[in-house]
PASEBA-1860 file (N, C-alpha, C; in nm, 3 decimals):
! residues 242
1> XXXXXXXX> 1.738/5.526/-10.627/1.870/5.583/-10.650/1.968/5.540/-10.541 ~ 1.933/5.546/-10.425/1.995/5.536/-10.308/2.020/5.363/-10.298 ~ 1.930/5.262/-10.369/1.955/5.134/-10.383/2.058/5.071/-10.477 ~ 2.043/5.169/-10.605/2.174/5.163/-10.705/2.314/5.189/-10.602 ~ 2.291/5.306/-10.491/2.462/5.311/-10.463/2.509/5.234/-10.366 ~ 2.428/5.184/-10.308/2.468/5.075/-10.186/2.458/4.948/-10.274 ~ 2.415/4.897/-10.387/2.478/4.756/-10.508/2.629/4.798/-10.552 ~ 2.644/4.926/-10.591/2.783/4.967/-10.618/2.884/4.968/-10.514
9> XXXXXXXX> 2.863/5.014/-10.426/2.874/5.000/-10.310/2.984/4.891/-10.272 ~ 2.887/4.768/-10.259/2.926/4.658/-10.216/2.992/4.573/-10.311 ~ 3.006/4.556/-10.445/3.046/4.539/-10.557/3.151/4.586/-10.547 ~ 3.219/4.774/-10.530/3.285/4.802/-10.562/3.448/4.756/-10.464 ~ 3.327/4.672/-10.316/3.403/4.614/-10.199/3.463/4.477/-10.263 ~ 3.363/4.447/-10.301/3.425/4.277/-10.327/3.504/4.299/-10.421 ~ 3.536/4.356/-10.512/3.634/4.399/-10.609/3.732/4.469/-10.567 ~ 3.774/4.535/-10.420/3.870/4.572/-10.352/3.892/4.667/-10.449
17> XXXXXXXX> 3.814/4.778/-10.500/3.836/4.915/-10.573/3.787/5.035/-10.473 ~ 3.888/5.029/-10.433/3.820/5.125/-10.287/3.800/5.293/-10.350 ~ 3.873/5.325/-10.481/3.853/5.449/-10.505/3.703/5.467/-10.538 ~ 3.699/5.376/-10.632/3.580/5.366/-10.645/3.484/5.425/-10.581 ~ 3.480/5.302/-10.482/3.341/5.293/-10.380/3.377/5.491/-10.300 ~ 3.489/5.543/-10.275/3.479/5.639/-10.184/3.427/5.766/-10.328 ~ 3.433/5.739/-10.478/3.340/5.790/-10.520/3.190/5.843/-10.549 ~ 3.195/5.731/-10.556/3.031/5.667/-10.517/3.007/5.716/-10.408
25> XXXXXXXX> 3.052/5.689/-10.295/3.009/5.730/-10.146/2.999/5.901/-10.163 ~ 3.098/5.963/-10.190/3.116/6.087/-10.225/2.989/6.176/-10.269 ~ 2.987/6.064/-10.431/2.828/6.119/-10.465/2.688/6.086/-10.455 ~ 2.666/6.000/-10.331/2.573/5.954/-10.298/2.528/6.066/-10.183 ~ 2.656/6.132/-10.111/2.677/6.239/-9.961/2.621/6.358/-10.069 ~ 2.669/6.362/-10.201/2.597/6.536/-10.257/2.466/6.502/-10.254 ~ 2.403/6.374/-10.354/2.276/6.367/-10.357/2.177/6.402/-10.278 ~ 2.208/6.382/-10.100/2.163/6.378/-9.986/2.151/6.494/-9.959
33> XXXXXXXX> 2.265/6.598/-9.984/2.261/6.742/-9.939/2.166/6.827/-10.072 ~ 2.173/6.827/-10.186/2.129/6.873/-10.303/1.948/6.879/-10.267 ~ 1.956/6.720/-10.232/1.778/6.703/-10.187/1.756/6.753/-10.096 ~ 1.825/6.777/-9.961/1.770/6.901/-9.870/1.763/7.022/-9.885 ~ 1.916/7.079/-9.976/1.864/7.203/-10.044/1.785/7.241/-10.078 ~ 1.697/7.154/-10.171/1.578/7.138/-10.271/1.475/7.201/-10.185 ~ 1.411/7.055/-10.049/1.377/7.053/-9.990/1.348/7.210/-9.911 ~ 1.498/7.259/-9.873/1.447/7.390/-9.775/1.490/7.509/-9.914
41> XXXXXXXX> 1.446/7.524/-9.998/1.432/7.597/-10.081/1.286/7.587/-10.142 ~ 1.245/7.475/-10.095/1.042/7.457/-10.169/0.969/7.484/-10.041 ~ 1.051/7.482/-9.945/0.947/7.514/-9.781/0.992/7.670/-9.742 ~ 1.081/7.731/-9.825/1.092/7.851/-9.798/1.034/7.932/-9.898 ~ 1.002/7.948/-10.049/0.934/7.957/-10.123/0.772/7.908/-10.127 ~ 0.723/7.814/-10.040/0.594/7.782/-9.931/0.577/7.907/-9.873 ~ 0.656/7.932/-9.748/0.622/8.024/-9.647/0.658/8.183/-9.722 ~ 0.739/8.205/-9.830/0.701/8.317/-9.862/0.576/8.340/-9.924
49> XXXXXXXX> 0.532/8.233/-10.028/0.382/8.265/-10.068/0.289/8.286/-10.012 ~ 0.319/8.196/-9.891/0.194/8.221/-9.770/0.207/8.376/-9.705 ~ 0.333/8.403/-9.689/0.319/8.570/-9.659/0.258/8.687/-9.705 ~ 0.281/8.644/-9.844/0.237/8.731/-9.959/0.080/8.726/-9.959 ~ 0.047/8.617/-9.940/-0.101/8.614/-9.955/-0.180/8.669/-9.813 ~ -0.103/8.662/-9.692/-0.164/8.795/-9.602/-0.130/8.846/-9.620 ~ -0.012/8.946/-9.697/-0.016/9.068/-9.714/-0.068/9.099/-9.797 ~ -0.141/9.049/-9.889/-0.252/9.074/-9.997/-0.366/9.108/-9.938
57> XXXXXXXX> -0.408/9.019/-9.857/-0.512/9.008/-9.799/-0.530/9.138/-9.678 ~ -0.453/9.181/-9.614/-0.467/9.296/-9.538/-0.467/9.414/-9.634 ~ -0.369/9.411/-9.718/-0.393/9.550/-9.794/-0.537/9.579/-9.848 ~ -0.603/9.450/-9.917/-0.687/9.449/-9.975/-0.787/9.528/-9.864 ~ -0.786/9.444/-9.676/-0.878/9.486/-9.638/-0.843/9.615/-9.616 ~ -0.749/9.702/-9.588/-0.738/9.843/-9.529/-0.793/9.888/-9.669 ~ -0.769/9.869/-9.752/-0.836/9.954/-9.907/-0.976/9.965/-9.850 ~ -1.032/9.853/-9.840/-1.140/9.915/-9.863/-1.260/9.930/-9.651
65> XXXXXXXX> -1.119/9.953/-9.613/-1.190/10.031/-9.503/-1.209/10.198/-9.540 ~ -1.016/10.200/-9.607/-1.074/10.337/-9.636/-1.156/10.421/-9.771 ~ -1.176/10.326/-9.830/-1.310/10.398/-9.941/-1.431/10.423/-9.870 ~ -1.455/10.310/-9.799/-1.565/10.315/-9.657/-1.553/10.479/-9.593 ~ -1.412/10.507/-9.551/-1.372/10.573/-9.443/-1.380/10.762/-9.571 ~ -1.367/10.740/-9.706/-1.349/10.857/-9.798/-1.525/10.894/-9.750 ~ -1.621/10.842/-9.769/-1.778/10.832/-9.778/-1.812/10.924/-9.680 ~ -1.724/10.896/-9.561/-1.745/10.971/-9.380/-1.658/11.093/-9.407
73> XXXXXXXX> -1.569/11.098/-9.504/-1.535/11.231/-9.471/-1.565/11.314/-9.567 ~ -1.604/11.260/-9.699/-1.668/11.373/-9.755/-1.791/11.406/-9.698 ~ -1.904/11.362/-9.643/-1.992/11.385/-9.527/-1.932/11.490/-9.424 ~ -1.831/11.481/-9.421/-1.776/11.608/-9.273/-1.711/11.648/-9.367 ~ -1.703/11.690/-9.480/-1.643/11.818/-9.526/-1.794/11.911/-9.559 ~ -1.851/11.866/-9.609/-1.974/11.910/-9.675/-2.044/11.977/-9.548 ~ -2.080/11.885/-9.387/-2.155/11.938/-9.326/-2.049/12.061/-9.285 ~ -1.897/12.036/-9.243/-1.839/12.127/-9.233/-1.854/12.318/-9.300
81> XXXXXXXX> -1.848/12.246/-9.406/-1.892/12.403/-9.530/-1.993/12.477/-9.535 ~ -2.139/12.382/-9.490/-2.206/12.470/-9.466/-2.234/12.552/-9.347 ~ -2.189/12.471/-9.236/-2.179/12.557/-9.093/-2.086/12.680/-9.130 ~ -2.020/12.620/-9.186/-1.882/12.747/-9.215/-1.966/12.891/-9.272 ~ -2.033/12.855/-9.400/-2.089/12.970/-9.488/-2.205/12.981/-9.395 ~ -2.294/12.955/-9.316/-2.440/12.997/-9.245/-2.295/13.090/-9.142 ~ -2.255/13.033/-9.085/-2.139/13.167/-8.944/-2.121/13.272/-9.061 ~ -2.050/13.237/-9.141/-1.994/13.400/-9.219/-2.125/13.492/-9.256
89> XXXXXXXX> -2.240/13.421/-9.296/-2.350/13.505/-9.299/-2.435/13.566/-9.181 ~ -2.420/13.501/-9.060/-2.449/13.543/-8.928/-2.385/13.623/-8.918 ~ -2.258/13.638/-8.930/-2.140/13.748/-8.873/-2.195/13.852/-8.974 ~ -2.175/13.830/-9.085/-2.202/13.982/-9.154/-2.303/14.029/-9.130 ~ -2.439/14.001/-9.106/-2.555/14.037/-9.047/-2.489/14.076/-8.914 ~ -2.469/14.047/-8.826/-2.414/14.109/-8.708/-2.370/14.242/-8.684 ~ -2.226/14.224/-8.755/-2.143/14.338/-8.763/-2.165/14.466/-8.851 ~ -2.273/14.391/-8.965/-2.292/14.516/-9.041/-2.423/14.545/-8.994
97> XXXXXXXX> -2.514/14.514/-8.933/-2.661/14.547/-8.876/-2.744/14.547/-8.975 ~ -2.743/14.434/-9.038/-2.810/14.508/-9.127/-2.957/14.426/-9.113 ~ -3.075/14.451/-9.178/-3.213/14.467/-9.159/-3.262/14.275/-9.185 ~ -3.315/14.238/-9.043/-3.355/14.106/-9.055/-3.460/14.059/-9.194 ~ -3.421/13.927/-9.200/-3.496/13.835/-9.316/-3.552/13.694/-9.234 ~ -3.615/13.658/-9.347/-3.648/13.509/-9.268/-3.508/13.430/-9.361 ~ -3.492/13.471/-9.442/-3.402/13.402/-9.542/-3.237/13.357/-9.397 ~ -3.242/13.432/-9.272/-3.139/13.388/-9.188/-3.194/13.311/-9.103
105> XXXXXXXX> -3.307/13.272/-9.092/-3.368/13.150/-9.041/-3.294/13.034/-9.000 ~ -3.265/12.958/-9.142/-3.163/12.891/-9.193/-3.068/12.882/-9.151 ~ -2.980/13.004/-9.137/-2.855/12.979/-9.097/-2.821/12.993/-8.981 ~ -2.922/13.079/-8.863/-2.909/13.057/-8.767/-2.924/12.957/-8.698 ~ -2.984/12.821/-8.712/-3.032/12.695/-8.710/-2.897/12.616/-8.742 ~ -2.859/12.607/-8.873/-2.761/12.567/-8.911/-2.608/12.595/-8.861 ~ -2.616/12.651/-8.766/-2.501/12.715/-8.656/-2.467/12.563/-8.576 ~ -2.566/12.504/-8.541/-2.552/12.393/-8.429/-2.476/12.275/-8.489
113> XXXXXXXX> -2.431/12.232/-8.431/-2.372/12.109/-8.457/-2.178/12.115/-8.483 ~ -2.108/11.978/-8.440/-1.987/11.971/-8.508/-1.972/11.781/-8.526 ~ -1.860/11.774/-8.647/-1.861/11.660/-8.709/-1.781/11.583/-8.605 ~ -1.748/11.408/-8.628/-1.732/11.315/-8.548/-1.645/11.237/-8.642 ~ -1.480/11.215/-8.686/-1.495/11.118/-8.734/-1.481/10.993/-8.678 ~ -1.470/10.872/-8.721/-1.498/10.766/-8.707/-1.445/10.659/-8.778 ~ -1.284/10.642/-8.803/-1.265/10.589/-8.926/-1.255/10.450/-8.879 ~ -1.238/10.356/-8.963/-1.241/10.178/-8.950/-1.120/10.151/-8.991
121> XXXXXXXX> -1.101/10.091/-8.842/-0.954/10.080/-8.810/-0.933/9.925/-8.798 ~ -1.007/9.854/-8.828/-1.044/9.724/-8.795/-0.920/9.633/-8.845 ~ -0.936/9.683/-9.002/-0.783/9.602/-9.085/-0.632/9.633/-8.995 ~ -0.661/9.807/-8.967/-0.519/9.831/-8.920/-0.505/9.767/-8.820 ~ -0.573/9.703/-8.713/-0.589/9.649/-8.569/-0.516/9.530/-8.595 ~ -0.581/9.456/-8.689/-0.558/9.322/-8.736/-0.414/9.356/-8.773 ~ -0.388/9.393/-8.871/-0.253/9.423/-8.946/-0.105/9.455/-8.830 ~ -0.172/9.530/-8.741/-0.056/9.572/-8.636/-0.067/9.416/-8.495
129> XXXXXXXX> -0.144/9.354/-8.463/-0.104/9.235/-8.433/-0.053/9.109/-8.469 ~ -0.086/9.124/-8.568/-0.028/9.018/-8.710/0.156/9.086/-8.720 ~ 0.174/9.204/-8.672/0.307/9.252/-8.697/0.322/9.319/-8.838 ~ 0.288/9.451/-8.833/0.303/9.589/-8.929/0.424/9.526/-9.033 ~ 0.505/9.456/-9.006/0.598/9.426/-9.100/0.632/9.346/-9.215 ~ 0.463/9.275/-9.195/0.463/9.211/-9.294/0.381/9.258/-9.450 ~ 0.381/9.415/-9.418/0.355/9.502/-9.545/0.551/9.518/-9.598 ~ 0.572/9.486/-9.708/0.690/9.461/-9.771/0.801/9.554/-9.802
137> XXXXXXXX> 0.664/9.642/-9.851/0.713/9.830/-9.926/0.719/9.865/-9.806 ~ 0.827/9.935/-9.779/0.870/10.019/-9.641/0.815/10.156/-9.696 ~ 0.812/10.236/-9.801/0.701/10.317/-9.799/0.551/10.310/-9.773 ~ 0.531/10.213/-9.835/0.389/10.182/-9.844/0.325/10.151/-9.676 ~ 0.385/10.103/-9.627/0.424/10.076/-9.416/0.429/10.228/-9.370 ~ 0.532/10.268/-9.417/0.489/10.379/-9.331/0.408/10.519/-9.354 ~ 0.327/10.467/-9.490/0.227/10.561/-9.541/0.067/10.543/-9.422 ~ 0.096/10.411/-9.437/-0.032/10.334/-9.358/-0.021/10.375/-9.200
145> XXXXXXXX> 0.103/10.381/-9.137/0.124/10.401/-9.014/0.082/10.521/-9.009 ~ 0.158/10.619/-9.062/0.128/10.767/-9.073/-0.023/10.816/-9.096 ~ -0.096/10.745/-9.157/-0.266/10.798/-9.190/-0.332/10.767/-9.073 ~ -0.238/10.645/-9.007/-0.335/10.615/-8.874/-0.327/10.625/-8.766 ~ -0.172/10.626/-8.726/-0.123/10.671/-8.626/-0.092/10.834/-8.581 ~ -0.097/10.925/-8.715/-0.135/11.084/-8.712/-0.191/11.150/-8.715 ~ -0.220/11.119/-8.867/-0.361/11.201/-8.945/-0.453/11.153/-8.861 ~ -0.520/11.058/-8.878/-0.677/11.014/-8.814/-0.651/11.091/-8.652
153> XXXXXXXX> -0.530/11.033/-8.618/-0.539/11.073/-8.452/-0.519/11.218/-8.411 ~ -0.484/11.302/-8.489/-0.481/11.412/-8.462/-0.642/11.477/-8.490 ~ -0.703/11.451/-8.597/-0.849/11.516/-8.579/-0.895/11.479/-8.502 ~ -0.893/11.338/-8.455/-0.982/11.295/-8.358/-0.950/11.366/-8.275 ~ -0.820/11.409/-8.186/-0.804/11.470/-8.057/-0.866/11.639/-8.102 ~ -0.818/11.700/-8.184/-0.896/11.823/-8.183/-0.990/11.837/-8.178 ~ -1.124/11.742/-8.236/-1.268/11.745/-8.209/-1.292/11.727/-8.062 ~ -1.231/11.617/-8.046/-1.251/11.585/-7.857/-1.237/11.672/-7.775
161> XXXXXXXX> -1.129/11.709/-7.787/-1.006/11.819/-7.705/-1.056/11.968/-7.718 ~ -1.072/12.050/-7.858/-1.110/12.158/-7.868/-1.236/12.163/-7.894 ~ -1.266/12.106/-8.034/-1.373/12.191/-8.104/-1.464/12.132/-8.045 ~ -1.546/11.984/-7.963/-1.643/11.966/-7.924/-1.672/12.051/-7.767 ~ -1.538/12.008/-7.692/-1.600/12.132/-7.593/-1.637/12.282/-7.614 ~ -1.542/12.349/-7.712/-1.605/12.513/-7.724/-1.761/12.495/-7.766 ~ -1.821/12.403/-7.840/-1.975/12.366/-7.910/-2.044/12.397/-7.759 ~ -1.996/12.256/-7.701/-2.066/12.255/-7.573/-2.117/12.345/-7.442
169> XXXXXXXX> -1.990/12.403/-7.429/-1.948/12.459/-7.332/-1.989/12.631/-7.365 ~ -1.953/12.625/-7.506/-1.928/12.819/-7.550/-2.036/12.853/-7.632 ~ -1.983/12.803/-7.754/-2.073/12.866/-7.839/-2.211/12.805/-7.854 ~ -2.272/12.721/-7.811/-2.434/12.671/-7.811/-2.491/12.757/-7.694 ~ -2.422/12.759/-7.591/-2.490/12.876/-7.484/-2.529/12.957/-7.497 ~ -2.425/13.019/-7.533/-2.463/13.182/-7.618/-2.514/13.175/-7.761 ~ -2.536/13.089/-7.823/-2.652/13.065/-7.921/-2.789/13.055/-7.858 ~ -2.789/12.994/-7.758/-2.928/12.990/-7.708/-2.997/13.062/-7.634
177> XXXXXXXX> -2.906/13.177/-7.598/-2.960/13.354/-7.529/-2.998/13.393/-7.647 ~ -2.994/13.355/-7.781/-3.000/13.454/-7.888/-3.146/13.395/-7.977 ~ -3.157/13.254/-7.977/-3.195/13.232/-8.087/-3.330/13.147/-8.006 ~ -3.451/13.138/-8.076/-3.546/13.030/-7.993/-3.547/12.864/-8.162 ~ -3.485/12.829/-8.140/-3.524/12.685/-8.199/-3.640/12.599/-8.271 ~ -3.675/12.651/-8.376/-3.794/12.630/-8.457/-3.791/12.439/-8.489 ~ -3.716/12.402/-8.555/-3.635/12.279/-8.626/-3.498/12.296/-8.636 ~ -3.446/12.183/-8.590/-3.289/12.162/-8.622/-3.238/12.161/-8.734
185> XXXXXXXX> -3.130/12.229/-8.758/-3.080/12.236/-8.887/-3.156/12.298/-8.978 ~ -3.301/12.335/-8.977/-3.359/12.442/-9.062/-3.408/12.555/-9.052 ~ -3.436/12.601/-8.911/-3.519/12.684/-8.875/-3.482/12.740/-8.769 ~ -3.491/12.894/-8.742/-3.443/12.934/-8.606/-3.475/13.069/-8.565 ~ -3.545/13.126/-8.488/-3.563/13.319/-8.513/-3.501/13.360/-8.383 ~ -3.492/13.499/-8.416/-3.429/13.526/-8.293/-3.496/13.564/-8.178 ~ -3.476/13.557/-8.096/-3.570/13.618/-7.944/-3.576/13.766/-7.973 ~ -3.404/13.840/-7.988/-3.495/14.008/-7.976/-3.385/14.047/-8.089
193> XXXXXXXX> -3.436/14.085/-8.202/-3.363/14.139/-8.284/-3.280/14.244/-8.270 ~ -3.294/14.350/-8.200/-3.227/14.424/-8.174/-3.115/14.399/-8.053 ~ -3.120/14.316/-7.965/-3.047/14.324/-7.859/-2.902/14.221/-7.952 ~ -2.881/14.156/-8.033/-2.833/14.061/-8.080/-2.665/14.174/-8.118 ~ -2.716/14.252/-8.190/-2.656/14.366/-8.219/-2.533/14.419/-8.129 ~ -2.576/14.396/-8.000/-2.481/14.477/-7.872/-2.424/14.338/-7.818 ~ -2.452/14.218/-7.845/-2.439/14.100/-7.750/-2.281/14.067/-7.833 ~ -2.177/14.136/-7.744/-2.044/14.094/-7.770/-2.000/13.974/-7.740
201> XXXXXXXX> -2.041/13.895/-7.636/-1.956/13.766/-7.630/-2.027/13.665/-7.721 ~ -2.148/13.659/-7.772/-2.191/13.669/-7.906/-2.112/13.628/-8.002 ~ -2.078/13.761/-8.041/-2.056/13.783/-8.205/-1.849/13.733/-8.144 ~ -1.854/13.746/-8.011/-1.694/13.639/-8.019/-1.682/13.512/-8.042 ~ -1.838/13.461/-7.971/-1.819/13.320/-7.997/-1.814/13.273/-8.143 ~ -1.876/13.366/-8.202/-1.958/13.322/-8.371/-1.859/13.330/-8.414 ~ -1.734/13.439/-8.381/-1.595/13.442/-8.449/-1.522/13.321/-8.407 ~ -1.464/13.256/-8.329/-1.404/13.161/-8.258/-1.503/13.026/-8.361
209> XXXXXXXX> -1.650/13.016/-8.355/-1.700/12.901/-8.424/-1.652/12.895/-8.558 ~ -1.608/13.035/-8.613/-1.571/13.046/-8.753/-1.435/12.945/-8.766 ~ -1.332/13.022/-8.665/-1.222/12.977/-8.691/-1.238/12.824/-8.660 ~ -1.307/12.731/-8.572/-1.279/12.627/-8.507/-1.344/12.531/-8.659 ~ -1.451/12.610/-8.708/-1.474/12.525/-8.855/-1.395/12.539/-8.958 ~ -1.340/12.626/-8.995/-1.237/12.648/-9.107/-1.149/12.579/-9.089 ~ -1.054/12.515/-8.946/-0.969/12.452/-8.903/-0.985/12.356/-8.910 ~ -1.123/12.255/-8.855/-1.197/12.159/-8.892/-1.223/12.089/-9.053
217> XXXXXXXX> -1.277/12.195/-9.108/-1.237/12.160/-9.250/-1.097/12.141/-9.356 ~ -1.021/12.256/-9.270/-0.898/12.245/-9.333/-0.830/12.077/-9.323 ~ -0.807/12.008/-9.149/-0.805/11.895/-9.123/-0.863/11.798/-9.201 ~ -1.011/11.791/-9.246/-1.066/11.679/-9.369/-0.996/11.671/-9.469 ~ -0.988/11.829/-9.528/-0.947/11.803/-9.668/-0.807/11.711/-9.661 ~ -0.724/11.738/-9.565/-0.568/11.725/-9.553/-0.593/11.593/-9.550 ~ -0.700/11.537/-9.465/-0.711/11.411/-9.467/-0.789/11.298/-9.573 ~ -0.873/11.353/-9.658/-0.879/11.325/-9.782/-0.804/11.302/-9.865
225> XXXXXXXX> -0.711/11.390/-9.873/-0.610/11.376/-9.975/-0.515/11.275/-9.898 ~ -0.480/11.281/-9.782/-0.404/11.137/-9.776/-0.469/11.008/-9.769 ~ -0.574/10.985/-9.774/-0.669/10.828/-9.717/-0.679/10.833/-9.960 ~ -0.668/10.894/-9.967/-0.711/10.891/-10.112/-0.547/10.863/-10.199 ~ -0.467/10.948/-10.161/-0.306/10.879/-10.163/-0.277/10.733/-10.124 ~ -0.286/10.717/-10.024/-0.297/10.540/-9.963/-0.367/10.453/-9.983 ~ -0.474/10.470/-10.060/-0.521/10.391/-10.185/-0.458/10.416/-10.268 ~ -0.421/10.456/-10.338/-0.343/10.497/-10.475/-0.217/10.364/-10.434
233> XXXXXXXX> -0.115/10.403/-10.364/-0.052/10.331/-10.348/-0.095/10.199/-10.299 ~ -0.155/10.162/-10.272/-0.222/10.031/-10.230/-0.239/9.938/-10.333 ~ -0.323/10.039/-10.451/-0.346/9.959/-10.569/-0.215/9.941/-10.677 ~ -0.113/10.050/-10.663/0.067/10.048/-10.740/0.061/9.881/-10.692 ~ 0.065/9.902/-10.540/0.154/9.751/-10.469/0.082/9.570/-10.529 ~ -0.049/9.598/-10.491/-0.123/9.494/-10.544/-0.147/9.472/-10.708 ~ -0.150/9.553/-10.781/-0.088/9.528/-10.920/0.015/9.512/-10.956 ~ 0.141/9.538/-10.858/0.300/9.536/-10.948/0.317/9.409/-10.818
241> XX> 0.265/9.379/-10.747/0.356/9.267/-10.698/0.266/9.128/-10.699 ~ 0.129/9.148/-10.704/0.045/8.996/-10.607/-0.054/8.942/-10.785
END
């Protein structure tokens, strides 16, 4: 093309048609610009596809950290519930005195322990050095920020912060003036049945373990329902856009 306008060109010289040739010249100068247009319109449509396809690719992986991450917390809701219901049955045996069973075996045993979560943060790690901004949906960004930068981090600090030290520190102590340790988690009798009855800092701690699990659980669920929301939207984004 560019050989046709430099024959015209020079033709249009030796023929002293100068309008001509500054036609020609004219549209030989669009051709030149049109093809770079082209040009940075196919290398910018390049680098957006390439965007799109890590942001495919990270969403994809945070999805399925957190289906991974749903598995761990229905696990700590469940162990949650039952610590919860073995305390409320300790307490009412307590407070109402009423006449030992082996059937509280069980739940006195089942007193020990508190949950850990642990979620996989691996995608988000990746995703926030790669630069958080290359998730598109500004909701969908700051749904993801929010599950990980709040939610997750706020249970984590209350387990750390509160509920694992009172375990440590409070209420396993005074579980263990009370109770002699048959098997973990199944089995447990008490040292003196009757003294259990008068043992007030006791039946405070067992109250305080109540509340610190109900709170504990309340936190999962809250957090279930959002890690289960942010999939939801995860899968809107990757079906309506990639």
């Amino acid at each position: 093309m560019l050989k046709f306008f430099r024959k015209l060109r020079s033709k249009s010289l030796e023929d002293g048609k100068v309008t001509r040739y500054l036609k020609y010249a004219i549209g030989e100068i669009v051709l030149v610009v049109i093809g770079i247009l082209i040009a940075l319109q196919i290398n910018n449509w390049n680098n957006d596809n390439q965007q799109r396809k890590i942001e495919e690719k990270y969403l994809r992986e945070i999805k399925t950290n957190l289906e991974f991450d749903l598995d761990d917390i229905q696990f700590n809701i469940d162990f949650n519930e039952s610590k919860y219901r073995s305390a409320e049955v300790v307490i009412y045996f307590v407070e109402k005195e009423i006449p030992y069973s082996d059937t509280l075996k069980f739940h006195f045993a089942n007193l020990i322990g508190a949950t850990r979560t642990l979620p996989n943060t691996s995608a988000y790690e990746n995703l926030k050095s790669k630069g958080i901004e290359i998730i598109s949906n500004d909701s969908l960004r700051q749904e993801i920020t929010k599950l990980y930068s709040f939610t997750f981090h706020n249970l984590i600090d209350f387990e750390k912060q509160d509920d694992h030290p009172f375990q440590y520190f409070t209420f396993i102590p005074e579980l263990s003036k009370e109770i002699r340790l048959d098997e973990f988690w199944k089995s447990a009798d008490l040292i003196d049945q009757s003294r259990i009855f008068e043992n007030h800092d006791f039946n405070n701690a067992l109250k305080m373990g109540i509340f610190y699990r109900g709170h504990v659980l309340n936190w999962y669920k809250h957090l279930k329902v959002s890690v289960q929301s942010c999939i939801s939207l995860i899968d809107e984004e990757l079906k309506g856009n990639f």
